[in-house]
C-alpha positions in Angstrom: 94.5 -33.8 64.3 97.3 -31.8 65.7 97.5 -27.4 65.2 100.4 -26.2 64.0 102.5 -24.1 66.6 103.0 -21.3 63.8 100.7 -18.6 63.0 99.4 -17.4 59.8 102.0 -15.0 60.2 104.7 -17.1 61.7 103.8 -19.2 58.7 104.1 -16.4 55.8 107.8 -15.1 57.2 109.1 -18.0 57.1 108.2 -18.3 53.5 109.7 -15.1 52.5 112.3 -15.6 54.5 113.3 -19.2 52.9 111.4 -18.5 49.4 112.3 -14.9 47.9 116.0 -15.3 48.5 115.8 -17.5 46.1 113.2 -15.5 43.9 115.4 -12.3 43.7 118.3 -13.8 43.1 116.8 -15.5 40.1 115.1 -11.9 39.1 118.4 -9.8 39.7 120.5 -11.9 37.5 117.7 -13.2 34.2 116.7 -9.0 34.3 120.6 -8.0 34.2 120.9 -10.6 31.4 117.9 -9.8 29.6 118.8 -5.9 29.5 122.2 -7.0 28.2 121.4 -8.8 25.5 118.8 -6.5 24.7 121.1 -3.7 23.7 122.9 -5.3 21.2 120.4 -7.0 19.2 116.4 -5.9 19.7 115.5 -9.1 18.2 117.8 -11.5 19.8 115.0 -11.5 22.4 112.2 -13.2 21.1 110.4 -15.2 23.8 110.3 -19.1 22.8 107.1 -20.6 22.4 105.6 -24.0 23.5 107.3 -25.0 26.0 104.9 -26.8 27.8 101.7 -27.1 26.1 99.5 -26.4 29.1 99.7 -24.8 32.4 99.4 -28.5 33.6 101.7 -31.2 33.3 100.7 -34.4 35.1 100.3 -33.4 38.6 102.9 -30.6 38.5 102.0 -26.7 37.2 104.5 -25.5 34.2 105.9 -22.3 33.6 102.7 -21.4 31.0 99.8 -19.3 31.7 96.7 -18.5 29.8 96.3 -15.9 27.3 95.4 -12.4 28.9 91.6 -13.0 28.3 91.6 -16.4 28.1 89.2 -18.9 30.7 90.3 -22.9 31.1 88.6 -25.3 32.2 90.6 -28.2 34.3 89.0 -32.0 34.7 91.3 -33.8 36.7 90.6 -37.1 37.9 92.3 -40.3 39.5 91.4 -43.8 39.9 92.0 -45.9 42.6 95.6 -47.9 42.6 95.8 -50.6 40.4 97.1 -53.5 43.3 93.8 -55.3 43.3 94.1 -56.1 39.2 90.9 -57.3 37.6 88.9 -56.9 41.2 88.3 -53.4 40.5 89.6 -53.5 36.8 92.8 -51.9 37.9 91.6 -49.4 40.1 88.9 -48.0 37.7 86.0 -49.2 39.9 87.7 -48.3 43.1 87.4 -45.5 45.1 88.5 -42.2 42.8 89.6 -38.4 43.8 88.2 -35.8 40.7 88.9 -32.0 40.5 87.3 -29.6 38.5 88.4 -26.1 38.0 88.8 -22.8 36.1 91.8 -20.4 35.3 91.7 -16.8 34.1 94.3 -14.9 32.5 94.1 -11.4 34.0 97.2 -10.4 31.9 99.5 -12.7 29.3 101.9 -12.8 32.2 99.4 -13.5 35.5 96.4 -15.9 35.8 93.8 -16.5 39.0 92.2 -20.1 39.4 89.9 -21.4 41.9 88.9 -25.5 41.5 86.9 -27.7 44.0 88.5 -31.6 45.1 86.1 -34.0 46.0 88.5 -35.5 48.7 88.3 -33.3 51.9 86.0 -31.0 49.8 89.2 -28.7 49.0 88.1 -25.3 47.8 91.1 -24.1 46.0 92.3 -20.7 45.0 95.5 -20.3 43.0 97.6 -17.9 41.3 100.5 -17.8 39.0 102.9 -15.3 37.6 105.8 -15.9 35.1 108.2 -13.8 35.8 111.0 -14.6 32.7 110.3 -16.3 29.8 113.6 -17.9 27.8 114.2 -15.9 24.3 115.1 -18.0 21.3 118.8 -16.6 21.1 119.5 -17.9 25.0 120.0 -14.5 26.3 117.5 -15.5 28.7 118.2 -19.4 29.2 114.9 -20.3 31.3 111.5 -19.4 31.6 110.3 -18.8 35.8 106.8 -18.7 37.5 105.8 -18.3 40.8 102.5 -20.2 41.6 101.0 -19.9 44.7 98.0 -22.3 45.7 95.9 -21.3 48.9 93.0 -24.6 49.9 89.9 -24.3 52.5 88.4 -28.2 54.2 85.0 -27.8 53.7 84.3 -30.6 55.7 82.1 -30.4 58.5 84.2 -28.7 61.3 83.6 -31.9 64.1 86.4 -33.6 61.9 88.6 -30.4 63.0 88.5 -32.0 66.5 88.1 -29.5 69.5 89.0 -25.9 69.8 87.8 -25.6 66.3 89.0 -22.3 64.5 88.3 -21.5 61.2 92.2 -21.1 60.2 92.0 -25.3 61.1 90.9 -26.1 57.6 93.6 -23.8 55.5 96.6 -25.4 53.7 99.3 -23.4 51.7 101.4 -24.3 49.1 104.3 -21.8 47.0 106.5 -22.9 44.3 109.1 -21.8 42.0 109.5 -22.9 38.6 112.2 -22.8 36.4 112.1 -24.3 32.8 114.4 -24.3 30.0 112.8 -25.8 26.0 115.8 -27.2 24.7 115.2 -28.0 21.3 111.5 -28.5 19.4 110.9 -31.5 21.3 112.7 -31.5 25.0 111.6 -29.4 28.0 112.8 -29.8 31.2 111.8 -27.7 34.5 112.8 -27.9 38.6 110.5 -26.7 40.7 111.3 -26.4 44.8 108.3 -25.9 46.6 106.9 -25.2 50.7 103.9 -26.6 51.8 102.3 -25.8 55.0 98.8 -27.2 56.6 97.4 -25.2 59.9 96.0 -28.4 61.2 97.4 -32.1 60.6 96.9 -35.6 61.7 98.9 -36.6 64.0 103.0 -37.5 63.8 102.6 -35.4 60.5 104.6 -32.8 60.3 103.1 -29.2 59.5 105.8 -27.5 56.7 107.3 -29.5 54.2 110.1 -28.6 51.7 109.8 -30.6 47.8 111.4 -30.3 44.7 110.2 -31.7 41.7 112.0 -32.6 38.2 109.6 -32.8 35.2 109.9 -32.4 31.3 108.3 -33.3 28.0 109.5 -34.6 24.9 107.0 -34.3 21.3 106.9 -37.6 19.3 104.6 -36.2 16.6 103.5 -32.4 16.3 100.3 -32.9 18.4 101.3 -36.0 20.4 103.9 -36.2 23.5 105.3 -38.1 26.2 106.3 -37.2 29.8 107.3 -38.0 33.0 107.8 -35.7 37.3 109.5 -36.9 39.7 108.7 -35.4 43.1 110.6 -35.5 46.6 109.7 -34.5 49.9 112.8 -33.3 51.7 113.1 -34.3 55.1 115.1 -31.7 57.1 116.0 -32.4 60.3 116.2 -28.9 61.7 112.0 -28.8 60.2 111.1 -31.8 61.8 108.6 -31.4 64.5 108.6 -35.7 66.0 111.5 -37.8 66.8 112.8 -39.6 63.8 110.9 -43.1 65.2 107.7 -41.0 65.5 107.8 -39.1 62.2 105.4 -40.3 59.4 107.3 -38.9 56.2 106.0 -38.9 53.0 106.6 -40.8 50.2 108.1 -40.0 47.0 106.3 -39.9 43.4 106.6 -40.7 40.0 104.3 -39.7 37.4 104.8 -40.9 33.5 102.2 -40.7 30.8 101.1 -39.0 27.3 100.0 -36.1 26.2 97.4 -34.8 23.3 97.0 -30.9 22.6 95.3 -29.2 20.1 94.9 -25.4 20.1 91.3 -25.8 22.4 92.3 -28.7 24.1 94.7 -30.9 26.1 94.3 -33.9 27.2 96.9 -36.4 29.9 97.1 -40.1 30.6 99.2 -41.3 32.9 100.4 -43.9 35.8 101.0 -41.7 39.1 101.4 -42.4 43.3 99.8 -39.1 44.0 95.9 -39.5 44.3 95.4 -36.2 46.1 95.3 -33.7 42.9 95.7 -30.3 45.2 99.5 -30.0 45.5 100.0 -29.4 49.1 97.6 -32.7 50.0 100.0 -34.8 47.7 103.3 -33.2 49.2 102.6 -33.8 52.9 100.2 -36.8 52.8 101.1 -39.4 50.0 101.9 -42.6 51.3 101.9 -45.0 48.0 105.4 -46.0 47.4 107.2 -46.4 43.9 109.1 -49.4 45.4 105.4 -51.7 46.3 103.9 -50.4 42.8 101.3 -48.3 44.1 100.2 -46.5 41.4 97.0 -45.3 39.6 95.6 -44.4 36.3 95.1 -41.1 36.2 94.6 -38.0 33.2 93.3 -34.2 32.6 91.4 -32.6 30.5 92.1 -29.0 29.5 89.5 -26.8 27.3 90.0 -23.4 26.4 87.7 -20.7 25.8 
């Protein structure tokens, strides 16, 4: 494993400095609209509903957070890739990755999470705020989040190498989101995102720029289908190898169904991500679309 040449602080500049551009630019102009439209009709404004039905969708957050109040509990799990057929009954007796977590809305707007992967042993703290949500009259046309996702290796610090330091086992990941409900049934959202790991494996690159294009569309009132698409970009002026030594990573394609109910929500789908914790899927995935390496994988969302 390889340190990054960036410090913590190195590393947080350069998302501001890349990130909240953007971020303001989005807040300047939705806030000016929103005040606009506000004026001339006080109930022009209502905020659209149901967007998403879960802060989760696939292996992507949505613009939703929980109810001020309100606890979830996440079950996130994913078999093993279905290439060896009925060997390992399509992956389901292979080698699986399984997340379990918790959110908290601290307000309707901001929630605080903190989840544990059993890959790496990722202790994960997260956070998201929505920022705008779209009104029913378009005044405001999207919803936007900011979700922020900090994860600690708990593995044993010999895999760390030598000249072990404790900032060795933190990854970061930031991401804005932008959705837009287009009707009753369609929801679409892009999300660019930075990850950065302290400490990688070798010819694998430290920072990594993504974006990802996701959305949902209802079949019955309870019962939908969806699909995210997500792509590393690979920026020359980032990259830290030569173009022969770099090991990029690959691109994914999630597509499955979706159950909700008012206490729960529950996903099914065929994915090439395995990781669960964002950042591990962004910098690390190396199943491609093309071969068919994908897996069976679905949530389970509770409320309470």
């Amino acid at each position: 494993m390889i340190r990054s040449k960036y410090s913590i602080q190195k590393f947080m500049k350069m998302t501001f400095s890349w990130m909240f551009p953007f971020f303001l630019f989005f807040a300047v102009v939705l806030s000016a609209s929103q005040n606009c439209f506000a004026q001339e009709d006080e109930f022009a404004n209502d905020p659209v509903t149901g967007t998403f039905e879960s802060g989760l969708l696939g292996e992507t957050q949505t613009t939703v957070t929980p109810f001020a109040g309100e606890f979830e509990l996440h079950i996130q799990h994913r078999f093993g890739l279905v290439e060896n057929g009925l060997e390992d009954v399509f992956g389901i007796y292979a080698s699986s990755n399984i997340r379990m977590g918790v959110n908290y809305g601290i307000t309707e707007k901001f929630m605080l999470g903190y989840g544990y992967t059993k890959d790496y042993k990722l202790q994960e703290f997260h956070g998201k705020y929505r920022i705008f949500t779209q009104t029913e009259s378009n005044s405001i046309p999207v919803s936007v989040a900011l979700y922020g996702n900090l994860s600690i290796n708990s593995q044993d610090k010999v895999v760390f190498g030598n000249d072990y330091a404790f900032s060795d086992r933190l990854g970061y990941f930031s991401q804005l989101i932008v959705a837009h409900k287009f009707n009753e049934n369609i929801s679409l959202q892009l999300a660019p995102s930075f990850t950065h790991f302290n400490k990688t494996d070798s010819l694998v690159e430290h920072d990594k720029v993504a974006i990802t294009l996701s959305g949902r569309a209802k079949v019955t009132p309870s019962m939908s289908v969806f699909f995210e698409y997500d792509q590393p970009l690979n920026i020359d002026d980032m990259r830290e190898f030569t173009n022969s030594d770099q090991t990029d990573p690959e691109a994914n394609l999630t597509f499955g169904m979706e159950i909700g109910t008012s206490t729960h929500v529950f996903q099914v789908f065929m994915s090439n991500y395995e990781g669960i914790t964002p950042q591990r899927n962004i910098l690390y995935n190396k199943n491609k679309i093309g071969d068919g390496d994908f897996l069976v994988g679905f949530n389970i969302l509770v409320r309470f």
